[in-house]
C-alpha positions in Angstrom: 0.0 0.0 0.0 1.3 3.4 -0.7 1.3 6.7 0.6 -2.0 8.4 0.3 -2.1 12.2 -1.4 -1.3 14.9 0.5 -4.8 16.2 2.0 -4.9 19.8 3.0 -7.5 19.1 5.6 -5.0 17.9 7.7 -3.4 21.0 8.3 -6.5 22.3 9.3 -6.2 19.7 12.2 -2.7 20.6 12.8 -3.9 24.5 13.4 -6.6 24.1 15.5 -4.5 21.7 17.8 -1.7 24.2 17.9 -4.5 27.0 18.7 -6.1 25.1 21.2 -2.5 24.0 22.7 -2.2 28.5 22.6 -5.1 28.7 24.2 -4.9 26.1 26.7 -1.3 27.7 27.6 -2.8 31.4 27.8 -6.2 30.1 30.0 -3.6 27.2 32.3 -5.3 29.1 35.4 -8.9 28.6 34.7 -7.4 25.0 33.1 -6.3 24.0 36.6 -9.8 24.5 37.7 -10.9 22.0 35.5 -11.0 18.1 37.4 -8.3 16.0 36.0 -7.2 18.6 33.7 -3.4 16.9 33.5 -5.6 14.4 31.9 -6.5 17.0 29.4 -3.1 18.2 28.5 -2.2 15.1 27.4 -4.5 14.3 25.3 -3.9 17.9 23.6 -0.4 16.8 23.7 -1.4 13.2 21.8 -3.5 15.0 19.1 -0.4 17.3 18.3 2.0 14.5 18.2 -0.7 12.7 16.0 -1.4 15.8 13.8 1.8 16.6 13.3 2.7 12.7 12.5 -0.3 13.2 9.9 1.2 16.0 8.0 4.8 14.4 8.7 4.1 10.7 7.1 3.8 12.4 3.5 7.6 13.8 3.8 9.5 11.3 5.0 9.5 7.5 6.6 6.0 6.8 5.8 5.3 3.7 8.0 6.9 5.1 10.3 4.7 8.1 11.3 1.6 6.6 10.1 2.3 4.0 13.2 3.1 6.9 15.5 -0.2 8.6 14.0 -2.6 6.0 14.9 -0.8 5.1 18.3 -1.1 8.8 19.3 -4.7 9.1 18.5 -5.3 5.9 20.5 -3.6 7.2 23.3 -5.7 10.6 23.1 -9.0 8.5 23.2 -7.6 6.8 26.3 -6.9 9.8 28.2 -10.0 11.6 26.9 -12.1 8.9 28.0 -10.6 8.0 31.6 -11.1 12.0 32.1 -14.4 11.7 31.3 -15.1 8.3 33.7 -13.2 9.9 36.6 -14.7 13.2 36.1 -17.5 11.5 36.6 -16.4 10.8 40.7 -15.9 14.0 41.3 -18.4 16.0 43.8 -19.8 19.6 41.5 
């Protein structure tokens, strides 16, 4: 199987992790209010190491960063959804 076109789409995803990583660094006080928010930061930091695999895989070492792509945006599912179970403990 080879490498599938460059879609431009995907740098849409790339930007609007890296604004929400901006974001997330300009708002960390009210983002420490949040339950669990570590849990939060990491999956932002999984969707930009997937994004940026994404965009990455079409340059150079294909099956490389496709593999790191996928694995990242399994992890990000992971941490989203423990946040969300053990946000679900914690007293309003």
């Amino acid at each position: 199987m080879g490498r599938p076109p460059f879609d431009e789409r995907e740098l849409t995803v790339l930007f609007a992790a890296l604004l929400l990583a901006a974001l997330s660094a300009y708002y960390q006080r009210n983002l420490r209010r949040v339950p669990e928010w570590r849990l939060l930061l990491a999956g932002l930091g999984c969707l930009l190491v997937g994004s940026t695999a994404t965009i990455v895989e079409h340059f150079a070492a294909y099956d490389t960063f496709n593999t790191i792509e996928h694995i990242a945006y399994f992890a990000q599912s992971l941490t989203l959804a423990i946040w969300a179970l053990r946000t679900q403990r914690v007293p309003a």
